[in-house]
C-alpha positions in Angstrom: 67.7 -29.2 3.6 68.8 -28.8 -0.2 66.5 -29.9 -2.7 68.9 -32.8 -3.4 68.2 -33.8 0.0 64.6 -33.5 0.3 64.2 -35.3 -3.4 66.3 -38.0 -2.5 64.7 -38.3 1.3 61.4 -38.6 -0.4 62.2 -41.3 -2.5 64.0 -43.0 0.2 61.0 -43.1 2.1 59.1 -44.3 -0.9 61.6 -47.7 -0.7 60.7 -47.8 2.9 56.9 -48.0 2.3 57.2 -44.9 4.8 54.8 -42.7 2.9 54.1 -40.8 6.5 57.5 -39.4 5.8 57.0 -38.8 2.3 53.9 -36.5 3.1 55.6 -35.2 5.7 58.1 -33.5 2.8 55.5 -31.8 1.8 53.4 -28.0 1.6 50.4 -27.8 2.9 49.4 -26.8 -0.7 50.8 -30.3 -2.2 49.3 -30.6 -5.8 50.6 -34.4 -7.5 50.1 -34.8 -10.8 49.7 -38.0 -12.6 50.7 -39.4 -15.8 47.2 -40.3 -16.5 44.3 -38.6 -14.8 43.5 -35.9 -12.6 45.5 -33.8 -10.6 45.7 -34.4 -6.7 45.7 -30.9 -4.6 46.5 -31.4 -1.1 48.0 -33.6 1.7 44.8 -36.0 2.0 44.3 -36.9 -1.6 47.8 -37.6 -1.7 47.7 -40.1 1.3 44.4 -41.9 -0.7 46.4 -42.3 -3.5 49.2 -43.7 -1.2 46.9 -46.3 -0.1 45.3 -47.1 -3.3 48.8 -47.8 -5.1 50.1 -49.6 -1.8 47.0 -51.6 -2.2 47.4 -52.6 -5.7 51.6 -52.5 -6.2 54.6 -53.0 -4.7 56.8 -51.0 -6.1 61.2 -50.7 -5.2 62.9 -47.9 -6.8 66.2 -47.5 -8.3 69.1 -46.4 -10.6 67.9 -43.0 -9.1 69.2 -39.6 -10.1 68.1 -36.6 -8.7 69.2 -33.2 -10.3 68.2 -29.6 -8.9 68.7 -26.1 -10.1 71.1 -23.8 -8.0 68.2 -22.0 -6.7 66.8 -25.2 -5.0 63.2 -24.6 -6.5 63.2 -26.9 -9.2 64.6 -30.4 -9.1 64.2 -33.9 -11.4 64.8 -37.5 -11.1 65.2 -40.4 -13.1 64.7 -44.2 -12.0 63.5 -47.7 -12.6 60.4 -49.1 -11.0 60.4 -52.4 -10.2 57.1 -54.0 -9.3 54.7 -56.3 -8.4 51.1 -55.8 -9.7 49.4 -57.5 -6.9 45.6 -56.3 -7.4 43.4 -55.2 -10.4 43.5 -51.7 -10.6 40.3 -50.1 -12.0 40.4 -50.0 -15.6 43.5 -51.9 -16.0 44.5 -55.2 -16.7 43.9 -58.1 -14.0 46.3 -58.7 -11.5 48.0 -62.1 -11.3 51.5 -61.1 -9.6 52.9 -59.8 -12.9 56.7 -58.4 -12.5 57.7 -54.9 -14.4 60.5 -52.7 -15.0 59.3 -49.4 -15.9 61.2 -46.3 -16.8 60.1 -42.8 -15.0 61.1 -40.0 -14.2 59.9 -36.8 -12.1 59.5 -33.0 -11.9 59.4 -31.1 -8.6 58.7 -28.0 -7.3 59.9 -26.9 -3.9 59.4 -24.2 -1.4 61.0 -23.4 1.8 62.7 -26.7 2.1 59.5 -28.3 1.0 57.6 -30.2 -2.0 54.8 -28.2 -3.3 54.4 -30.4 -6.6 55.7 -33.7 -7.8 54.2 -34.7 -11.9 55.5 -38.2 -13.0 55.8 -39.5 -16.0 56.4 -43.2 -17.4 54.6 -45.0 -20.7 51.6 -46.7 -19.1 51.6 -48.7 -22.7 54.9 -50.2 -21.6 53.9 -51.1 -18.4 50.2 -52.7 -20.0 52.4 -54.6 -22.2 54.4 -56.1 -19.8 51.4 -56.7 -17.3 49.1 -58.8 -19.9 
C-alpha cells in the first residue's frame, strides 16, 4: 500500500467507528501524539484513547486531503471534524450535546506500509468556544 492509501484507509475507518482497522494500520511501535497532553507509545494506549474519545464524542470527518512525500515515509492531511460532545470530558467543559466544526490537520510517519506516528493538531480554544 502507498502512504496515500494507508492515510486515507485510516481515516476511512475513523468515519466507520472501525478503530480495530485503524490500529490495525499501525507498527507495533505506534507513538500518537496529541495536541494537548502526553504522548501515547504503543498499540494499547492507542485503543484507550480510542475508547475514551468514542465515549465522550462522535466525531465525522471530512473535506479530507491527504498529501505524502515520494518516498512514502512522510505524509499530511487536512479536514474538518464535525462533532457531537456527548459526555464531559475531564477538565473540559460539560457536555450537553453541543455541535462543532473544528479545523485539523495531521502528520504521519510511516514504515513498511505502516503508521509508526500520527501528531494532530487543531485549536482546542476554538473548539471550547464553540462547546460553552
Amino acid at each position: 500500500m502507498t502512504a496515500l492509501s494507508v492515510v486515507s484507509a485510516y481515516y476511512e475507518a475513523f468515519n466507520r467507528d472501525d478503530t480495530d482497522a485503524m490500529e490495525a494500520l499501525l507498527t507495533e511501535d505506534f507513538e500518537h501524539h496529541v495536541n494537548e497532553g502526553q504522548i501515547r507509545r504503543g498499540v494499547a494506549a492507542f485503543r484507550e484513547f480510542n475508547a475514551h474519545m468514542t465515549r465522550c464524542y462522535r466525531e465525522h470527518l471530512t473535506d479530507i486531503v491527504v498529501m505524502a512525500n515520494d518516498a512514502g515515509t512522510r505524509a499530511a492531511a487536512e479536514f474538518t471534524v464535525n462533532g457531537v460532545y456527548i459526555e464531559t470530558d475531564d477538565g473540559l467543559p460539560e457536555a450537553k450535546g453541543q455541535t462543532y466544526i473544528l479545523p485539523a490537520g495531521t502528520f504521519f510517519t510511516l514504515r513498511d506500509g505502516r503508521i509508526q506516528r500520527v501528531t494532530t493538531y487543531y485549536n482546542l480554544a476554538d473548539w471550547v468556544r464553540q462547546v460553552r
